[in-house]
PyMOL Python script that loads the backbone (N, CA, C, O; Angstrom):
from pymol import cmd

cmd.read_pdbstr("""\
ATOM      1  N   UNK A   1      19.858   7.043 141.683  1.00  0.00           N
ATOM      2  CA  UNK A   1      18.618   6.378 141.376  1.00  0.00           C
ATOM      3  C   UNK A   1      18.945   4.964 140.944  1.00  0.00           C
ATOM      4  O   UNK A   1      19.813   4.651 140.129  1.00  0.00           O
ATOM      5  N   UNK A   2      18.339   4.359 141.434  1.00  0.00           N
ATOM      6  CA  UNK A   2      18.360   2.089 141.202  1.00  0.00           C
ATOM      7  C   UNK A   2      17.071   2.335 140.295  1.00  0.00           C
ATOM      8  O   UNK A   2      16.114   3.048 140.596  1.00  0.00           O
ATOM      9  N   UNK A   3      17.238   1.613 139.141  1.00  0.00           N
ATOM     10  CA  UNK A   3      16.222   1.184 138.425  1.00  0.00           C
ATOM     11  C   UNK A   3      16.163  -1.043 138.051  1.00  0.00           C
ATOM     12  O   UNK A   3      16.704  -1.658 137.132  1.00  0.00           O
ATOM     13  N   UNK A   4      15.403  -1.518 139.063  1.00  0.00           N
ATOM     14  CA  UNK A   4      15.584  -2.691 139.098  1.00  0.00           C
ATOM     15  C   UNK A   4      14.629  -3.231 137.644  1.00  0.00           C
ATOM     16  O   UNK A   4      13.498  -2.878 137.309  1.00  0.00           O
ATOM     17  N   UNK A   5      15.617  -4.248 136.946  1.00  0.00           N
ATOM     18  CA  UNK A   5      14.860  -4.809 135.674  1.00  0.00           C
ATOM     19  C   UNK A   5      15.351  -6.024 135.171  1.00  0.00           C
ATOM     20  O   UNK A   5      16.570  -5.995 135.342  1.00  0.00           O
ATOM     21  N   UNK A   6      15.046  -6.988 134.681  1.00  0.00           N
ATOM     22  CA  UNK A   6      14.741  -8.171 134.175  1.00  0.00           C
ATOM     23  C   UNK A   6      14.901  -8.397 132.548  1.00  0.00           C
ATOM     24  O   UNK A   6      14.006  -7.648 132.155  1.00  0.00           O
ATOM     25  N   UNK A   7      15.394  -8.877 131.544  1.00  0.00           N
ATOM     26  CA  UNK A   7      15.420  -9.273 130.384  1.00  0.00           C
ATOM     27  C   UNK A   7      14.190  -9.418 130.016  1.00  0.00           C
ATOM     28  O   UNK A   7      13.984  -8.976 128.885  1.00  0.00           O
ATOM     29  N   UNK A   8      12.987 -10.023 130.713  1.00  0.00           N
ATOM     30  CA  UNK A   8      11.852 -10.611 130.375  1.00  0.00           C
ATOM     31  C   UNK A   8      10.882  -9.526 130.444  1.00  0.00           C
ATOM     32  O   UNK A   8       9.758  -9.753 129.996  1.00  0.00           O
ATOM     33  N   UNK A   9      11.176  -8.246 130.995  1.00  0.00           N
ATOM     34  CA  UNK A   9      10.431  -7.106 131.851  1.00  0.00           C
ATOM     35  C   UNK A   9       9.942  -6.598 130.232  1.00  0.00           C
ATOM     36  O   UNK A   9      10.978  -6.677 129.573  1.00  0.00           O
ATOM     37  N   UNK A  10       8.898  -6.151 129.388  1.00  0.00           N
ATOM     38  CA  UNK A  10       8.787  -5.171 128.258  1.00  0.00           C
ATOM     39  C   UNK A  10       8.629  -3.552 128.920  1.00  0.00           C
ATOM     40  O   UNK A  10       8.296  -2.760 128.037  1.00  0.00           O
ATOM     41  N   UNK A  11       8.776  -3.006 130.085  1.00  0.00           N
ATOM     42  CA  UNK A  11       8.847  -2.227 130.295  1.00  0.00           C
ATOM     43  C   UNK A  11      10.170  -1.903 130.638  1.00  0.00           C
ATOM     44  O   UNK A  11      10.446  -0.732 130.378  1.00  0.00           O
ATOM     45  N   UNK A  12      11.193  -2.646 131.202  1.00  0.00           N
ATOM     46  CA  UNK A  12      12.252  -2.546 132.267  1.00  0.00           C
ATOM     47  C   UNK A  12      13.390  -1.455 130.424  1.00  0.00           C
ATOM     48  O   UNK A  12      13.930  -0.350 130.402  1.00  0.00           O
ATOM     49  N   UNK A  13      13.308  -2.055 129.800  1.00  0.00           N
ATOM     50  CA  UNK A  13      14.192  -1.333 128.645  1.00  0.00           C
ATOM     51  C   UNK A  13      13.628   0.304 128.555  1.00  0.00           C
ATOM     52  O   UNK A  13      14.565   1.101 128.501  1.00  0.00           O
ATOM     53  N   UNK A  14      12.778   0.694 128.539  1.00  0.00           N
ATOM     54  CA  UNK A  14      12.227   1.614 128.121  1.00  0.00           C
ATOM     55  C   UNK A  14      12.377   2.741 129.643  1.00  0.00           C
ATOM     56  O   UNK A  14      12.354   3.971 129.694  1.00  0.00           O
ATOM     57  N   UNK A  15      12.540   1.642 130.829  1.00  0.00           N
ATOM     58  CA  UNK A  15      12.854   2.748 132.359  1.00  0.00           C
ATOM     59  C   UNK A  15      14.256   3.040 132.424  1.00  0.00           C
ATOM     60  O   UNK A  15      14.830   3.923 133.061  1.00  0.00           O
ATOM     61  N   UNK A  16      14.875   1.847 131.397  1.00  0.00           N
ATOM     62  CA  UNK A  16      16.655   2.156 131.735  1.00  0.00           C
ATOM     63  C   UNK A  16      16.986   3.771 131.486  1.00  0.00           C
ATOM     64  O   UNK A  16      17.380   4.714 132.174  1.00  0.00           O
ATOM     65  N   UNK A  17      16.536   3.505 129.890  1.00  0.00           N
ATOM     66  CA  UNK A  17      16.661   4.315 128.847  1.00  0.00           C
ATOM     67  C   UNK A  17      16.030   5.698 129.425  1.00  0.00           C
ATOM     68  O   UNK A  17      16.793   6.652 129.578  1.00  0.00           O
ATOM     69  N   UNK A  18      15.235   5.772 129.612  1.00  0.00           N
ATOM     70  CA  UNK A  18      14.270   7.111 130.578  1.00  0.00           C
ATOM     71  C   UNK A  18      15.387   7.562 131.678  1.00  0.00           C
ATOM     72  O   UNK A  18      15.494   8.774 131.869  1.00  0.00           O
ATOM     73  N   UNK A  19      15.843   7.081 132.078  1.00  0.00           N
ATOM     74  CA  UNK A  19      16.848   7.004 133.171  1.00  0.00           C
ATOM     75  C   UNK A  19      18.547   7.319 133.299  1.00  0.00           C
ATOM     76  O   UNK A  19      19.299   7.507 134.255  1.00  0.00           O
ATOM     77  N   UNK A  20      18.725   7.274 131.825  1.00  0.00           N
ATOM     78  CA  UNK A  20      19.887   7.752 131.467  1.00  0.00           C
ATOM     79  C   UNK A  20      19.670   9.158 130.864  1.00  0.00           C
ATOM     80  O   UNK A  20      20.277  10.168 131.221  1.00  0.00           O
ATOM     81  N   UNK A  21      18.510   9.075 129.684  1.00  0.00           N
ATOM     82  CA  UNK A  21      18.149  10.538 129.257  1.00  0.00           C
ATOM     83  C   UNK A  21      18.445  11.964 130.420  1.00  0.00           C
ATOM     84  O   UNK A  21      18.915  13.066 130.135  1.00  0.00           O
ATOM     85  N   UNK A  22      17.822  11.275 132.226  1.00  0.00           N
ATOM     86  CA  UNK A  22      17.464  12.104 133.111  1.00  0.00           C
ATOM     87  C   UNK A  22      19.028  12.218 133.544  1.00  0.00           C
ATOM     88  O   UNK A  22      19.340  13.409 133.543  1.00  0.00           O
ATOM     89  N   UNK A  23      19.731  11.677 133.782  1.00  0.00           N
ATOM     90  CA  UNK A  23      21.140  11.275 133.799  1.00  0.00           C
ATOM     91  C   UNK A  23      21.647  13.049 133.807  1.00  0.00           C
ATOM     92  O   UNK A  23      21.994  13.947 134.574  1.00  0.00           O
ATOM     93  N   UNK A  24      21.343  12.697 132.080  1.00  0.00           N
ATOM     94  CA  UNK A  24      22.300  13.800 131.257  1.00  0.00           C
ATOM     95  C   UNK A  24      21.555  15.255 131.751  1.00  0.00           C
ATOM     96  O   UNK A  24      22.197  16.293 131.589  1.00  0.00           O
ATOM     97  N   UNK A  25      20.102  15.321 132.396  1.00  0.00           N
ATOM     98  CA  UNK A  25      19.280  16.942 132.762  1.00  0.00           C
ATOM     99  C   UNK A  25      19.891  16.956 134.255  1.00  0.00           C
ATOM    100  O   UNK A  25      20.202  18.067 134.686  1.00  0.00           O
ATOM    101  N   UNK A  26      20.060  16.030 134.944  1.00  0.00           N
ATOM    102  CA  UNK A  26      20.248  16.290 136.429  1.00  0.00           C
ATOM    103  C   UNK A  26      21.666  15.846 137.342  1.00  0.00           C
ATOM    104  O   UNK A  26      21.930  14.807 137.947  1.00  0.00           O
ATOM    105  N   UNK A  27      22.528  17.269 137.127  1.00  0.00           N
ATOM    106  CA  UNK A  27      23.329  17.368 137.821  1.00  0.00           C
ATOM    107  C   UNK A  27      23.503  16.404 139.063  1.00  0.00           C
ATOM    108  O   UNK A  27      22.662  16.375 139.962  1.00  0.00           O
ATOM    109  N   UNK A  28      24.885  15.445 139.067  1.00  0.00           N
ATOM    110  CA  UNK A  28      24.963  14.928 140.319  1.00  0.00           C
ATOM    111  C   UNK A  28      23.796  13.746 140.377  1.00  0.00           C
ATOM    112  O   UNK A  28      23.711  13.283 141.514  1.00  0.00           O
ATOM    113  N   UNK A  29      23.094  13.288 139.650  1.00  0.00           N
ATOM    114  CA  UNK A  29      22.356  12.087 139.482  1.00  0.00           C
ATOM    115  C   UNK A  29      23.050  11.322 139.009  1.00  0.00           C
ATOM    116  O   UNK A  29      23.571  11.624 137.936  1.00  0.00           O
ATOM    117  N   UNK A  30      23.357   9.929 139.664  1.00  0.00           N
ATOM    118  CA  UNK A  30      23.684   8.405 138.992  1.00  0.00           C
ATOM    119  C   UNK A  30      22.573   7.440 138.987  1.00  0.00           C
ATOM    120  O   UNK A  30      21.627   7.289 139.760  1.00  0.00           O
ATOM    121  N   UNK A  31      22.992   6.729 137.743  1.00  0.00           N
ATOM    122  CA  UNK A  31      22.083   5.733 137.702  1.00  0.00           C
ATOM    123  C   UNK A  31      22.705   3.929 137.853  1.00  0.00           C
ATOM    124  O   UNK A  31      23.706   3.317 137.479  1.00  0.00           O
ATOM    125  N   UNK A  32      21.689   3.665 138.469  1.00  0.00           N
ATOM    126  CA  UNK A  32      22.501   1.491 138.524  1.00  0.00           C
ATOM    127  C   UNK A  32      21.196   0.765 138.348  1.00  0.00           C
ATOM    128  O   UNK A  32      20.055   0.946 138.775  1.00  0.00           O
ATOM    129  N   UNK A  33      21.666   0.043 137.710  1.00  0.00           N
ATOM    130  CA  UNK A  33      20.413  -0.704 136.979  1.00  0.00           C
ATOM    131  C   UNK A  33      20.902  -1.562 137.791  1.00  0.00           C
ATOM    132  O   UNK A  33      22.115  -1.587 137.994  1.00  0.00           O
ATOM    133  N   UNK A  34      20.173  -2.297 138.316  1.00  0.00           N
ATOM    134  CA  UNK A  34      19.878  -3.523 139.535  1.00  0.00           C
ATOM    135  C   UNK A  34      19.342  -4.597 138.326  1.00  0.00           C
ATOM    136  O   UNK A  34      18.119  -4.563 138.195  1.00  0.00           O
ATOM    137  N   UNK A  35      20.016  -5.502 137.461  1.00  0.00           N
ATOM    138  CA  UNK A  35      19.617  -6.712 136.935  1.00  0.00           C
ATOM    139  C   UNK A  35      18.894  -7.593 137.775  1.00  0.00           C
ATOM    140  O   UNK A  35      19.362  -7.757 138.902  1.00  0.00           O
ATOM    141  N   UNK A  36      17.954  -8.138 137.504  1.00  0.00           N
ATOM    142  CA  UNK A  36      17.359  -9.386 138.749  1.00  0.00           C
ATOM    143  C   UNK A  36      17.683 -10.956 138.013  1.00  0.00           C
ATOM    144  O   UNK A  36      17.319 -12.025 138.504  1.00  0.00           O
ATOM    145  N   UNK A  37      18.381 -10.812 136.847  1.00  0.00           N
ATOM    146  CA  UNK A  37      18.829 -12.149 136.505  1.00  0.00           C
ATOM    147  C   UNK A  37      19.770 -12.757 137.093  1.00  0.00           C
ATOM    148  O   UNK A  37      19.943 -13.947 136.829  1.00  0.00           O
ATOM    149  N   UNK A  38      20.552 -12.138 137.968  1.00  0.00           N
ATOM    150  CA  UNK A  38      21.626 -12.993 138.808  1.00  0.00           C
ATOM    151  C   UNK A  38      21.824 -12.878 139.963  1.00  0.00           C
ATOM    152  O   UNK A  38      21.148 -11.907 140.303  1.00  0.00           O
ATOM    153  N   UNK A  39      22.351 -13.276 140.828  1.00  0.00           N
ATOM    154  CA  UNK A  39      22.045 -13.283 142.298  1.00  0.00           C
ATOM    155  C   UNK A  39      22.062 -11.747 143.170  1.00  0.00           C
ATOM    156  O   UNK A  39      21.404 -11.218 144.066  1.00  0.00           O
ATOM    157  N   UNK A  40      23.318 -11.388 142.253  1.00  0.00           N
ATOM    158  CA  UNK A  40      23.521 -10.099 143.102  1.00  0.00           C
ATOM    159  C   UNK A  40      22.236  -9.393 143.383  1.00  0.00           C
ATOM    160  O   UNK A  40      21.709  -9.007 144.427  1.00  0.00           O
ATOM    161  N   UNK A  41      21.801  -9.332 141.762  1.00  0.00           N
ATOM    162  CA  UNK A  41      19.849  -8.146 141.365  1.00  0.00           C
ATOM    163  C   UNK A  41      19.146  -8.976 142.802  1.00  0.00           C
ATOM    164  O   UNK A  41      18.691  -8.599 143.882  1.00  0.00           O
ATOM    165  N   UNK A  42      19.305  -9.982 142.279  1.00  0.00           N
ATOM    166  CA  UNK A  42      17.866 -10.825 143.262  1.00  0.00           C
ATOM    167  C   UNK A  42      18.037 -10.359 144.439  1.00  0.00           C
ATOM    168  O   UNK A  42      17.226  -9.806 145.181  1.00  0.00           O
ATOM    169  N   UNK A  43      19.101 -10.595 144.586  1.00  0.00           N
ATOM    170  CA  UNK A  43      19.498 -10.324 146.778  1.00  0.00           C
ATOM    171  C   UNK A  43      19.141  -8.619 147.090  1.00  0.00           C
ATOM    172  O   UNK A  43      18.490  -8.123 148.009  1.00  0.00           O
ATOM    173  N   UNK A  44      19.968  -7.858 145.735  1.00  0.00           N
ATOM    174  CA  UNK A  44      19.486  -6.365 146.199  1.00  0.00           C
ATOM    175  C   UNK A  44      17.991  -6.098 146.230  1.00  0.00           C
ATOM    176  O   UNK A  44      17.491  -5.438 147.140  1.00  0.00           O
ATOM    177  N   UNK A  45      17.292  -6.601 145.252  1.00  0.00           N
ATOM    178  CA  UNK A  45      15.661  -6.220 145.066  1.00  0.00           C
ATOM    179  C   UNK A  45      15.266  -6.853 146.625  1.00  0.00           C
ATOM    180  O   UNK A  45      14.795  -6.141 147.512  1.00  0.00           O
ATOM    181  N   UNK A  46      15.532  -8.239 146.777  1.00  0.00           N
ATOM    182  CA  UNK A  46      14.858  -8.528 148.088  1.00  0.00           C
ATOM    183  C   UNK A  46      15.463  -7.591 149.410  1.00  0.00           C
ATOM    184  O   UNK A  46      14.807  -7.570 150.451  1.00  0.00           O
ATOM    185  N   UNK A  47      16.480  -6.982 149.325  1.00  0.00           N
ATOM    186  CA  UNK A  47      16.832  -6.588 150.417  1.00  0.00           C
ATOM    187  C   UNK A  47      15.729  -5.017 150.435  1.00  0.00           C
ATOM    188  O   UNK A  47      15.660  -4.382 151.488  1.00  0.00           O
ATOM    189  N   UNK A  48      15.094  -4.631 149.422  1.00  0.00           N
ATOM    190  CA  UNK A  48      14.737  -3.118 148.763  1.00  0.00           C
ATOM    191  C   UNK A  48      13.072  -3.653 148.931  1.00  0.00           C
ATOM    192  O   UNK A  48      12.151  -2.836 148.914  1.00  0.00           O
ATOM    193  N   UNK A  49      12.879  -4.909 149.069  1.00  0.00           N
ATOM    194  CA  UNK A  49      11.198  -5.171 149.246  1.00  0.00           C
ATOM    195  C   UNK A  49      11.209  -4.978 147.912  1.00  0.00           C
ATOM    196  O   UNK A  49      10.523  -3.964 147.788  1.00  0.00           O
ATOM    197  N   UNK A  50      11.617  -5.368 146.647  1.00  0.00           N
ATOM    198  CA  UNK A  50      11.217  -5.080 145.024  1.00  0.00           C
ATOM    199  C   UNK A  50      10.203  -6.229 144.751  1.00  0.00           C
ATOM    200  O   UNK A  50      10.706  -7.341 144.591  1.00  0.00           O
ATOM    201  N   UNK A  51       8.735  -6.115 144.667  1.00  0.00           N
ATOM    202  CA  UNK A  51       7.595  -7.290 144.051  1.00  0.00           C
ATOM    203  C   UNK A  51       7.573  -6.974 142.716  1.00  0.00           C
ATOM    204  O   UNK A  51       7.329  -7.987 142.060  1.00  0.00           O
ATOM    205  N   UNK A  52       7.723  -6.007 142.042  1.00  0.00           N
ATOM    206  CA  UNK A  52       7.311  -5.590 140.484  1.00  0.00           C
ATOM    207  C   UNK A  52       8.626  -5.004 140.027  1.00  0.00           C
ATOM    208  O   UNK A  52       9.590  -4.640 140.700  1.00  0.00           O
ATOM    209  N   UNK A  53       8.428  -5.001 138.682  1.00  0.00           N
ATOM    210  CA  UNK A  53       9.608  -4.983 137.760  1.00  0.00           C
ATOM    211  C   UNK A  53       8.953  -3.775 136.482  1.00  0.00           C
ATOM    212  O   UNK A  53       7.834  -3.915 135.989  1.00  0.00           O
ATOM    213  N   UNK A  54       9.867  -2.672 136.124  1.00  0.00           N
ATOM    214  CA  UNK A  54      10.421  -1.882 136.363  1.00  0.00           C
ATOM    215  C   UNK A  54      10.288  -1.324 138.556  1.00  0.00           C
ATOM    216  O   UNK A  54       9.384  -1.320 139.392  1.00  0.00           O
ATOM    217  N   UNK A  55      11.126  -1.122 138.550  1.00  0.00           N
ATOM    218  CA  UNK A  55      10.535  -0.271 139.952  1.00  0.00           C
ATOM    219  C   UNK A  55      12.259   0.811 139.823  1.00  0.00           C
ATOM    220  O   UNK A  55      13.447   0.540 139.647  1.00  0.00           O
ATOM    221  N   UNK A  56      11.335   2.222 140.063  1.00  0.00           N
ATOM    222  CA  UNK A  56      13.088   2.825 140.276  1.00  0.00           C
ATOM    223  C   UNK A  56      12.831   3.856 141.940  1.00  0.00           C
ATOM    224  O   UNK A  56      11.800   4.404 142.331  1.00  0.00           O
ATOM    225  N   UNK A  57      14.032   3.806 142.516  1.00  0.00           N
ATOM    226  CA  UNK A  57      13.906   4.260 143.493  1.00  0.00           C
ATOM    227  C   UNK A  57      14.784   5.283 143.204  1.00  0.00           C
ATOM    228  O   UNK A  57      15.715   5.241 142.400  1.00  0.00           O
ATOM    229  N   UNK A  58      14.321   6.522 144.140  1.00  0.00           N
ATOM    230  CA  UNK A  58      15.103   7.568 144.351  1.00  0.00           C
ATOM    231  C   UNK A  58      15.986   8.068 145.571  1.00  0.00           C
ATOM    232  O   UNK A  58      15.670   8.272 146.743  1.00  0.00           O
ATOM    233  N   UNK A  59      17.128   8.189 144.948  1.00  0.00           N
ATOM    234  CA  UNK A  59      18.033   8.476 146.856  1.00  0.00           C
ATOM    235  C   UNK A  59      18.374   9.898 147.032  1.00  0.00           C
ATOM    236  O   UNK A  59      18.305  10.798 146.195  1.00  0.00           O
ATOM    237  N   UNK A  60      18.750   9.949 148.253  1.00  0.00           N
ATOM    238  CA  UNK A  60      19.302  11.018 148.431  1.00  0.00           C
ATOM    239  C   UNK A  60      20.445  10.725 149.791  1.00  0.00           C
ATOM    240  O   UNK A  60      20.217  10.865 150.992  1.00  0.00           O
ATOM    241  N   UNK A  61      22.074  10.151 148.930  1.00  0.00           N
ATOM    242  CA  UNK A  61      22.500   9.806 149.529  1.00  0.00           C
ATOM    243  C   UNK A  61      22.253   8.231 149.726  1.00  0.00           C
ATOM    244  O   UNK A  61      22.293   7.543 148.706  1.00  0.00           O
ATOM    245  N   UNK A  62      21.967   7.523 151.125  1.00  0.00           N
ATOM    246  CA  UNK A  62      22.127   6.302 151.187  1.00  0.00           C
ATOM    247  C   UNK A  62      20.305   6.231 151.557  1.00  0.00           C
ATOM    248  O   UNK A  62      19.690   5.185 151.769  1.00  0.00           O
ATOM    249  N   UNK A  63      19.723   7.594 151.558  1.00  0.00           N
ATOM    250  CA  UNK A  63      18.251   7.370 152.160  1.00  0.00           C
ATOM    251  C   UNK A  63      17.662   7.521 150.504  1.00  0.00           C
ATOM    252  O   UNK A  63      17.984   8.118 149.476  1.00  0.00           O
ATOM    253  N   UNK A  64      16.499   6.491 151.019  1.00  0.00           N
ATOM    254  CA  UNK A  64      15.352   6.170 150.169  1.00  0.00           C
ATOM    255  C   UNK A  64      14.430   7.227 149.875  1.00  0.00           C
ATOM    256  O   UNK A  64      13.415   7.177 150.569  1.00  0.00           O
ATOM    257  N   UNK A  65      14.485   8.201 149.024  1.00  0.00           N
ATOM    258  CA  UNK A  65      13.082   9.120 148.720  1.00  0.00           C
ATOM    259  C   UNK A  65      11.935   8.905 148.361  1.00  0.00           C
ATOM    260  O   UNK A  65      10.904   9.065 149.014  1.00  0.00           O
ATOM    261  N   UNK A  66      12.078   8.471 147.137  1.00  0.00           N
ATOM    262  CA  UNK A  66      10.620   7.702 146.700  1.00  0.00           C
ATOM    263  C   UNK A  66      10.821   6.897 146.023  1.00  0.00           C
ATOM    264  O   UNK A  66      11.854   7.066 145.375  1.00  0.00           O
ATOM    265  N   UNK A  67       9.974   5.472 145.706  1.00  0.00           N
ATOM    266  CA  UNK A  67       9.492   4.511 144.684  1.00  0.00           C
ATOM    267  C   UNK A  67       8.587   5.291 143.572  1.00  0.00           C
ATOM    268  O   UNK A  67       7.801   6.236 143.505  1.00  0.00           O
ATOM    269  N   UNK A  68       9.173   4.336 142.769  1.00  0.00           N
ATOM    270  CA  UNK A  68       7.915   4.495 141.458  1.00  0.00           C
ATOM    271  C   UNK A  68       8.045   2.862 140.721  1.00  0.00           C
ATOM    272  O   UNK A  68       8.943   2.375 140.033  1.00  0.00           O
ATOM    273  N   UNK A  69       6.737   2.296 141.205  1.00  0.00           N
ATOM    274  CA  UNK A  69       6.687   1.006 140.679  1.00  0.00           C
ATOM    275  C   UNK A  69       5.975   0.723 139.263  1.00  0.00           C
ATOM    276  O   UNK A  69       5.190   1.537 138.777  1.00  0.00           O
ATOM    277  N   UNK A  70       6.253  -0.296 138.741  1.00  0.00           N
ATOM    278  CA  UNK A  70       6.125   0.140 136.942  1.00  0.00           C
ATOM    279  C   UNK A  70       6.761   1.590 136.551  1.00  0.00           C
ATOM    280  O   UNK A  70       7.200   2.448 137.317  1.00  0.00           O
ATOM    281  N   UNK A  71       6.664   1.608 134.903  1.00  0.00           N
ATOM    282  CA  UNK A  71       7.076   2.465 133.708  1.00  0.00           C
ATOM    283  C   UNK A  71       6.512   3.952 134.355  1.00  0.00           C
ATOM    284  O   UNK A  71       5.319   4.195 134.540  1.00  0.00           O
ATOM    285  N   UNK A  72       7.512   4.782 134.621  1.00  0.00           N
ATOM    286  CA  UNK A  72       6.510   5.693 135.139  1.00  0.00           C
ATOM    287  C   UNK A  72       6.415   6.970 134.168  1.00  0.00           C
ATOM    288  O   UNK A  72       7.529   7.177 133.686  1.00  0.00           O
ATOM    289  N   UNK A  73       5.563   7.796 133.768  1.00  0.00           N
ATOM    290  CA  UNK A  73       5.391   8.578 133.096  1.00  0.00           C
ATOM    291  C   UNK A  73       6.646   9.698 133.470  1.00  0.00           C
ATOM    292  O   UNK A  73       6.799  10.244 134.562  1.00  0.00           O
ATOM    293  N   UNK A  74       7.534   9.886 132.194  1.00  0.00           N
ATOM    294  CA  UNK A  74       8.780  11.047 132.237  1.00  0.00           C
ATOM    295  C   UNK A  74       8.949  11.997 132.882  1.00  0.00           C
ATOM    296  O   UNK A  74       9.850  12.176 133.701  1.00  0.00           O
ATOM    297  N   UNK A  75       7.517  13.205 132.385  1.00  0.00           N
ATOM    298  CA  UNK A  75       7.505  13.587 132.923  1.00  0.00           C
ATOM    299  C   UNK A  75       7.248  13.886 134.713  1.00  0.00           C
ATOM    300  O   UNK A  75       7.804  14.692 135.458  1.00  0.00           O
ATOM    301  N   UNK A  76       6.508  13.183 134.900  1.00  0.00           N
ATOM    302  CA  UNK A  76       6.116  12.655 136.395  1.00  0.00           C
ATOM    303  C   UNK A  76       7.652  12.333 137.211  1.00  0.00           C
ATOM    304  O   UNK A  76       7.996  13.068 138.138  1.00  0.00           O
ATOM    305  N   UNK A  77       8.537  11.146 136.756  1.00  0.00           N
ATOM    306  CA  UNK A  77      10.082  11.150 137.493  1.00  0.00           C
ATOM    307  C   UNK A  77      10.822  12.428 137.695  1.00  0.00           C
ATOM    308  O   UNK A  77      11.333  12.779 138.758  1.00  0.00           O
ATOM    309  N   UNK A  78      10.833  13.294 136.225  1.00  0.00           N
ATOM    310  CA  UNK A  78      11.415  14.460 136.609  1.00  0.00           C
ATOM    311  C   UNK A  78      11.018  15.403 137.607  1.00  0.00           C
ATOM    312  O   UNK A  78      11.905  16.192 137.934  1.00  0.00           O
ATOM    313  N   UNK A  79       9.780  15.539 138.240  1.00  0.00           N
ATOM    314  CA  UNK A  79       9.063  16.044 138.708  1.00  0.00           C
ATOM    315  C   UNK A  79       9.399  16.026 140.230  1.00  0.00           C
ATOM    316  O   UNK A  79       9.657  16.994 140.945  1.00  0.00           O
ATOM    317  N   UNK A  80       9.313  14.143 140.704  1.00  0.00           N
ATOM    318  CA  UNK A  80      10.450  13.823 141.775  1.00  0.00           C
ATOM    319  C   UNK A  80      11.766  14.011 141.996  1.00  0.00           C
ATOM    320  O   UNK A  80      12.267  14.294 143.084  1.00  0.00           O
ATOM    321  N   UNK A  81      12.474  13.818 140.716  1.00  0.00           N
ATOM    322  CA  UNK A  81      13.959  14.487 141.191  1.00  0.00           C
ATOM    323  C   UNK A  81      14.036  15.719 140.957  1.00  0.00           C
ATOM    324  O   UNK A  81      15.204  15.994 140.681  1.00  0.00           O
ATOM    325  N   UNK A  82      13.235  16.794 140.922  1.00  0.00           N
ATOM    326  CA  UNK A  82      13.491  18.042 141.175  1.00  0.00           C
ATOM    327  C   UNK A  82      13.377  18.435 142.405  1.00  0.00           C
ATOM    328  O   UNK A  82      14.136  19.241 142.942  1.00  0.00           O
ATOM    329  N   UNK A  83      11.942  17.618 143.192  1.00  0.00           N
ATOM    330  CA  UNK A  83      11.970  18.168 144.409  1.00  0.00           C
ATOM    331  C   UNK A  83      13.444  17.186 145.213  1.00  0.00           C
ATOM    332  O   UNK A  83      14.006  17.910 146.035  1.00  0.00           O
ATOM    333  N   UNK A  84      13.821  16.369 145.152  1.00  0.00           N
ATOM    334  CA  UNK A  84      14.937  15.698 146.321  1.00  0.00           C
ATOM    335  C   UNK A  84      16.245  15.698 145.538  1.00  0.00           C
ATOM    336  O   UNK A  84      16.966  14.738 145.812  1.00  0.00           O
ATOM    337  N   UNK A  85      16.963  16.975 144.170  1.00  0.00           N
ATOM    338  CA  UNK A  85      17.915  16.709 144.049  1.00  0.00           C
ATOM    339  C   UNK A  85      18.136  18.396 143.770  1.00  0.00           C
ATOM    340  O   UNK A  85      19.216  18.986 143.771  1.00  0.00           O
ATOM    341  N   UNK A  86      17.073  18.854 143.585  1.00  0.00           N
ATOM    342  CA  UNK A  86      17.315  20.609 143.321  1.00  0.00           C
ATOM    343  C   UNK A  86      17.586  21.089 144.738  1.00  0.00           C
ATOM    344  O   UNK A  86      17.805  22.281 144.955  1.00  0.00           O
TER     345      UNK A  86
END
""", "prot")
cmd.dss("prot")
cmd.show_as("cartoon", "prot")
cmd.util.cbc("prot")
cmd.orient("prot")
């Protein structure tokens, strides 16, 4: 899972953090925070179509499962990585 975020984002801290918690419930889940303060973030978000900040995507493998743009409710993410990682 990419969770793309910004210093300036008041949500982007609170998706990291959500995101590591899920870390530790779901076997075989990694997480990479995609910074957009330096070129690398910028180039990956544009290459990912990223307009909004939190946004976390879900993989499976090198394929794209789902977006969730903005802070997304906890329970609701877990909900997605059960169906594309169980």
């Amino acid at each position: 899972m990419s969770v793309f975020t910004h210093p300036a984002c008041s949500g982007c801290g609170a998706a990291v953090e959500m995101g590591w918690e899920l870390v530790q419930d779901f076997e075989g889940l990694q997480l990479k925070t995609v910074k957009l303060e330096n070129r690398e973030g910028l180039e990956r978000a544009q290459q990912c179509g990223i307009k909004t900040i939190p946004t976390m995507i879900i993989y499976r493998g090198e394929d794209e499962c789902e977006r969730m743009v903005g802070l997304p409710k906890k329970k609701d993410l877990e909900e997605s990585l059960k169906r594309y990682l169980d």
